[in-house]
GUPAKE-41489 format. One record per residue (C-alpha): x, y, z. Coordinates in steps of 0.2 Angstrom, whole numbers, plus 5000, padded with zeros to 4 digits. Example, Ala and Ser with C-alpha at 12.3 -4.5 7.8 and 13.67 -1.06 7.14 Angstrom:
! residues 2
5062, 4978, 5039;
5068, 4995, 5036;
***
This chain:
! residues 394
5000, 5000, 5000;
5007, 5018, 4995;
5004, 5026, 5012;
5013, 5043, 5007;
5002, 5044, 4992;
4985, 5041, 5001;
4991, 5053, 5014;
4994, 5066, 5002;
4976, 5064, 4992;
4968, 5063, 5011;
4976, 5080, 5013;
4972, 5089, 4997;
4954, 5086, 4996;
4954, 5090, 5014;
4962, 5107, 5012;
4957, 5111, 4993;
4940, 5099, 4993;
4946, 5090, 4978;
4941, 5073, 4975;
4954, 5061, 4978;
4945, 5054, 4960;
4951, 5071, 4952;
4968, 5067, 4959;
4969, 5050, 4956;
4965, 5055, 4935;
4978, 5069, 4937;
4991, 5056, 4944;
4988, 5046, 4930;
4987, 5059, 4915;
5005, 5065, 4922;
5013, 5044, 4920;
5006, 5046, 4904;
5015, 5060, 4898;
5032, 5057, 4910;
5034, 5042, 4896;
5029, 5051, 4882;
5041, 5063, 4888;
5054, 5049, 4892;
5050, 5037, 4876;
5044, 5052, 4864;
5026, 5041, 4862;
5013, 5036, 4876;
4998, 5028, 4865;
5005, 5011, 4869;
5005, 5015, 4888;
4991, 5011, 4899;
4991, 5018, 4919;
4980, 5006, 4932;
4980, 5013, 4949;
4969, 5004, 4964;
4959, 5019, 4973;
4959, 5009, 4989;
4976, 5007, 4991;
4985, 5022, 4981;
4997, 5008, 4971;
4999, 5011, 4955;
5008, 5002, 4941;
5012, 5006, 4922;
5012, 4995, 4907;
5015, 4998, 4889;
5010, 4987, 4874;
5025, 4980, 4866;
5025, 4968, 4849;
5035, 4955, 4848;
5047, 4956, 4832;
5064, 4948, 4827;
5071, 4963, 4825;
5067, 4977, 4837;
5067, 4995, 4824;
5057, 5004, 4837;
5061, 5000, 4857;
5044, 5010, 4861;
5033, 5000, 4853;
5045, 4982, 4852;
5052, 4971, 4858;
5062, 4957, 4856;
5057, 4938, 4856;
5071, 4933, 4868;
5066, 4950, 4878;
5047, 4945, 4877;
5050, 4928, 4885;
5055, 4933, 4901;
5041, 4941, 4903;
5030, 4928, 4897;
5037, 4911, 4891;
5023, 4907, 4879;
5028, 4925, 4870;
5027, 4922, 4852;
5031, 4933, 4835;
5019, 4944, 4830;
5009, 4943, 4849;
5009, 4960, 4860;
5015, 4960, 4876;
5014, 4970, 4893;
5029, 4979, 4896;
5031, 4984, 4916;
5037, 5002, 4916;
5044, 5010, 4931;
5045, 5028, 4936;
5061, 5029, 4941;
5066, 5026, 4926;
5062, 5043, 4920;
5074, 5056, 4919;
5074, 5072, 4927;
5062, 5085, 4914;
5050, 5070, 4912;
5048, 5069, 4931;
5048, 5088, 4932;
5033, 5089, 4918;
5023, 5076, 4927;
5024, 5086, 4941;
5017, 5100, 4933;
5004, 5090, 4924;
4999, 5086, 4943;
4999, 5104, 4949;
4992, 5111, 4934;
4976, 5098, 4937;
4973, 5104, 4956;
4976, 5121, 4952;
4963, 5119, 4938;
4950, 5110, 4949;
4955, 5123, 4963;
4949, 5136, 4952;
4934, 5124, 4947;
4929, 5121, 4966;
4929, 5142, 4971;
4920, 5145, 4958;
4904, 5132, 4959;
4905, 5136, 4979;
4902, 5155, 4976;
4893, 5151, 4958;
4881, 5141, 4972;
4877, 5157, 4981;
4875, 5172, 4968;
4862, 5182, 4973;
4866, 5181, 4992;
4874, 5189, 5006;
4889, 5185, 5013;
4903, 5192, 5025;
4916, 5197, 5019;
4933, 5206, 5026;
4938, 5223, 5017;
4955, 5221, 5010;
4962, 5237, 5000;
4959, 5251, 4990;
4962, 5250, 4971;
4959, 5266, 4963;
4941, 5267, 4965;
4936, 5248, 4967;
4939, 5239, 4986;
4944, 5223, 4988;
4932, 5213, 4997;
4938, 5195, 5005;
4925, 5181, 5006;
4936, 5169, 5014;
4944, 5159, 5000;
4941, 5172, 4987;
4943, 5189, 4984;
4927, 5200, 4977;
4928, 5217, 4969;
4916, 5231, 4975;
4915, 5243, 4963;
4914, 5261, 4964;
4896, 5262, 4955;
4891, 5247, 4969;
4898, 5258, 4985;
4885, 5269, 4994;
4891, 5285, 4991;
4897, 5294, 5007;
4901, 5276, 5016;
4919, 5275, 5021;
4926, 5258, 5021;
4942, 5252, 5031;
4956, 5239, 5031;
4948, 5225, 5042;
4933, 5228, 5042;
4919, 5214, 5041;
4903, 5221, 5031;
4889, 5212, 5023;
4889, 5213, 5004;
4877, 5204, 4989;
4885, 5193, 4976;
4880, 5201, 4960;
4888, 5190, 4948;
4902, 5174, 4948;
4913, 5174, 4932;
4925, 5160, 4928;
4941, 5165, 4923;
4957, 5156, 4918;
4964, 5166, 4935;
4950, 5159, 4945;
4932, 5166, 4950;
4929, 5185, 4945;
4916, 5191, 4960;
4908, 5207, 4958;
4898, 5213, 4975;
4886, 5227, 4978;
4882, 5235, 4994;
4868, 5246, 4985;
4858, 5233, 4977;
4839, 5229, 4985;
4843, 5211, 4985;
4856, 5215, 5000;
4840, 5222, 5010;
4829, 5206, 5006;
4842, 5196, 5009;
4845, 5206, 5027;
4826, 5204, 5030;
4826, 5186, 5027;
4838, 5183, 5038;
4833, 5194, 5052;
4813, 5190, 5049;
4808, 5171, 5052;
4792, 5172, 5045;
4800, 5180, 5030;
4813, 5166, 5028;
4797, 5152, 5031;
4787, 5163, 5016;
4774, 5167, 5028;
4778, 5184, 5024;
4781, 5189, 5005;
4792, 5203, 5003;
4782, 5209, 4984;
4793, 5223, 4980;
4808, 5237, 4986;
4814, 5251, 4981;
4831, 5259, 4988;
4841, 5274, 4986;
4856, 5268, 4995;
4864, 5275, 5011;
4847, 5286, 5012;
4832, 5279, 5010;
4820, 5261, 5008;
4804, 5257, 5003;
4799, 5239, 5007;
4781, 5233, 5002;
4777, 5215, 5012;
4763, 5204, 5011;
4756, 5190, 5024;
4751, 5173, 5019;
4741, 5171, 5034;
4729, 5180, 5040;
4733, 5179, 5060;
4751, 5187, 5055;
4754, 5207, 5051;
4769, 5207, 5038;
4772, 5227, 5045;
4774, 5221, 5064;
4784, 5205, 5060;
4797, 5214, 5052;
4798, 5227, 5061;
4800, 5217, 5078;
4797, 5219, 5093;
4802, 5237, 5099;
4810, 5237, 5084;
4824, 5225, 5086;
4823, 5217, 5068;
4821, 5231, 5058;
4835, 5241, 5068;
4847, 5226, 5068;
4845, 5229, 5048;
4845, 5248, 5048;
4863, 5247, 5059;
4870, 5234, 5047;
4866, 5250, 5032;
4872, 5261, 5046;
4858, 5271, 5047;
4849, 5269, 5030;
4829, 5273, 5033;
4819, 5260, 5029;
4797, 5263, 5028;
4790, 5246, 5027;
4770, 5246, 5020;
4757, 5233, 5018;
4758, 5227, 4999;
4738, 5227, 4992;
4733, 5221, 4974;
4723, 5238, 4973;
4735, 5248, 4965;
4726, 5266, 4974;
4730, 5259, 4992;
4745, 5251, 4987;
4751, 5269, 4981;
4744, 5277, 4995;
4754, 5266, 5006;
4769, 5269, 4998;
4766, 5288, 5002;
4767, 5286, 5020;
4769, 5295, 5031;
4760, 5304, 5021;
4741, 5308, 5026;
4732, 5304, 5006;
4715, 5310, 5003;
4712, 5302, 4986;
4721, 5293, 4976;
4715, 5292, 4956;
4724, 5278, 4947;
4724, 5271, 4931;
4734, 5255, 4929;
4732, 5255, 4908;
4743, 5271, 4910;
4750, 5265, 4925;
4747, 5287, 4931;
4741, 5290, 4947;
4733, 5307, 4955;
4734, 5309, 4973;
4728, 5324, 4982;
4735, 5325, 5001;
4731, 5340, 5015;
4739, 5357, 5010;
4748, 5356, 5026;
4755, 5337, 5019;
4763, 5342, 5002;
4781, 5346, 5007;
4779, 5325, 5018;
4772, 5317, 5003;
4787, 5322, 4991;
4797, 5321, 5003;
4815, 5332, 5005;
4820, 5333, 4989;
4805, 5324, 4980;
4812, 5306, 4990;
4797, 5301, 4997;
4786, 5304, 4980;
4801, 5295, 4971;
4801, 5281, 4980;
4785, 5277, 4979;
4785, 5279, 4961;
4798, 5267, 4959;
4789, 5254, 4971;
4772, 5255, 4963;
4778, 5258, 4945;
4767, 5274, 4941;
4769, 5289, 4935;
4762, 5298, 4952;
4756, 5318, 4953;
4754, 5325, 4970;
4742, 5338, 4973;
4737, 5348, 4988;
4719, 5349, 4993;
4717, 5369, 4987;
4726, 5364, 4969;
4716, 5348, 4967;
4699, 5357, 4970;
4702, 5375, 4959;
4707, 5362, 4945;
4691, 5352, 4947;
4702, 5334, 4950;
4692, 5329, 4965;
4677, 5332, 4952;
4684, 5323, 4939;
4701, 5313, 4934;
4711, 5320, 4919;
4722, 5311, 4911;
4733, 5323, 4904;
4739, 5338, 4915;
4742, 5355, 4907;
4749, 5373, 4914;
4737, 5386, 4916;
4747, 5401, 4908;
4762, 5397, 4917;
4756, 5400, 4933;
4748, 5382, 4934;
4761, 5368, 4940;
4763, 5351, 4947;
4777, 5337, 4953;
4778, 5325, 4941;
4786, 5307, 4947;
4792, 5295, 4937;
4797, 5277, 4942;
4816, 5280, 4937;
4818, 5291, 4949;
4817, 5311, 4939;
4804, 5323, 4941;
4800, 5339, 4936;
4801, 5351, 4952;
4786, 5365, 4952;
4790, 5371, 4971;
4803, 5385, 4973;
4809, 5373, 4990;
4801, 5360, 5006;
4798, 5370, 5020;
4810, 5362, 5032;
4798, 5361, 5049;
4787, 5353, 5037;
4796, 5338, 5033;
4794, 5326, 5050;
4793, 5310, 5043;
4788, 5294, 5053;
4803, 5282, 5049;
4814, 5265, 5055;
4832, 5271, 5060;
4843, 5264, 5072;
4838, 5264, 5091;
***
């Protein structure tokens, strides 16, 4: 029994998780080419190895001739004899070949044969492990700075964050464990490529689901999100079961869940609403905390009127038109926002337009569109009237 050789598989598919299969066929692809190296031919050469025992043995096919013309391929009669007594002209024989036979570069090229092969299914283990888990959230540790991209390692590979997948204002240091989402897994002849995010929805989902048992179980369905990252999230959720409230599980009680994710996004605000197939009280959900007093929807135009109390204009578009845009982007409609007095002089409480239109230049609106622009009709938000009602840490 090769002891040292089974010691050695036993360790590498330990340490790199490579079959001892994959090494037994890499073993045997590098006797092949150590004679082809050592004879200048290998066709004729056949490798067994027992798996149970690591011993291994090489033979080569050889015909018997009278006269030998090529020693790779013949052999002699007298030669062919010792090996089998019954040898005769013209029959092929099994020719014992042992390694230490080879010389030097042939016993250095199947070395590299071997290493190549576990470097190879290295490569091919990382990246099925982390293919496995695209679309998830892992910990990872931050590395370095390159240029504008951070190195992010996940343990047995390195990812790249990219500038345009950073939350703008986040600082990131040396050392420092942070939760990222797997955007994609590319294999490369260097090994897996992994690109991270830590601005993409799927890392809130994913926090949620972990945080959230009855989101994890599907008990409650997370239906839709929409994120401005380092700022602001809107999280629309929807209970399977009657007896649970989707709003209450996630947020926890006191809190606790919901903070344990707004700390994780240091500090990003996060409104979580009740999901409904009505589109008018989905988006008048999506508002909050916004007071709405109607809400005028059509989903063939996927446009929305909503009217809200004058004194609830500047917190339904929100600082910097946030809140409006959000929802827009959550409910996928085109949404104009209306205070009570602008919604009555223009007759909308009366009756819906679908097309809006300025009145000599003095009429005007907000216009929100579900990739984020809008047209902005308001010279600025008073600033005691924004006090929106919102998840943050603590």
């Amino acid at each position: 029994m090769n002891k040292e050789l089974m010691e050695a598989l036993d360790i590498l598919e330990k340490e790199k998780n490579i079959s001892k299969s994959t090494l037994l066929e890499a073993i045997e692809q590098s006797l092949i080419q150590a004679c082809k190296n050592h004879f200048g031919k290998a066709d004729n050469v056949h490798v067994f190895i027992d798996p149970e025992s690591c011993d291994f043995s090489v033979y080569a096919d050889r015909a018997v001739v009278e006269a030998v013309e090529d020693p790779a391929l013949e052999i002699s009669l007298p030669d062919a004899q010792k090996i089998n007594s019954a040898a005769e002209i013209g029959d092929i024989v099994k020719v014992e070949i042992h390694s230490k036979e080879f010389g030097r570069i042939a016993t250095q090229n199947a070395k590299n044969v071997i290493l190549q092969k576990i470097r190879e299914e290295e490569r091919k283990v990382l990246y099925d492990q982390y293919y496995g888990i695209e679309k998830e959230v892992v910990t990872g540790i931050v590395q370095r700075v390159i240029g504008k991209n951070v190195s992010i390692n996940l343990g047995k590979a390195d990812a790249i964050l990219s500038e345009n997948e950073q939350v703008k204002g986040e600082v990131l240091k040396p050392t420092e464990r942070i939760k990222v989402y797997i955007l994609e897994v590319k294999d490369t002849s260097k090994g897996p490529r992994i690109q991270v995010s830590r601005t993409h929805p799927g890392l809130v989902k994913r926090l949620f689901e972990s945080e959230v048992a009855e989101v994890r179980d599907g008990t409650v369905e997370i239906k839709c999100i929409a994120r401005e990252a380092g700022s602001r999230t809107k999280i629309a959720v929807w209970s399977n079961d009657p007896d649970v409230d989707p709003v209450g599980a996630c947020v926890g009680i006191n809190g606790i869940r919901v903070n344990a994710i707004v700390s994780e996004l240091r500090g990003e605000k996060i409104d979580i609403i009740n999901w409904d197939e009505n589109p008018a009280i989905l988006i008048e959900n999506a508002l909050s905390p916004a007071k709405v007093i109607a809400v005028m929807a059509d989903p063939d135009d996927k446009t929305a009127l909503v009217v809200v109390p004058d004194y609830q204009l500047s917190l339904a578009i929100g600082k910097e038109g946030q809140n409006a845009r959000l929802a827009a982007r959550l409910t996928g409609f085109k949404i104009d926002i209306k205070s009570e007095t602008q919604a009555r002089e223009a007759g909308d409480l009366d009756e819906y337009e679908d097309e809006y239109y300025d009145d000599e230049g003095e009429y005007y609106d907000d216009e929100y569109y579900e990739d984020g622009e809008y047209e902005e009709g308001y010279e600025e938000y008073p600033e005691d009237g924004y006090a929106e009602e919102e998840y943050t840490e603590g």
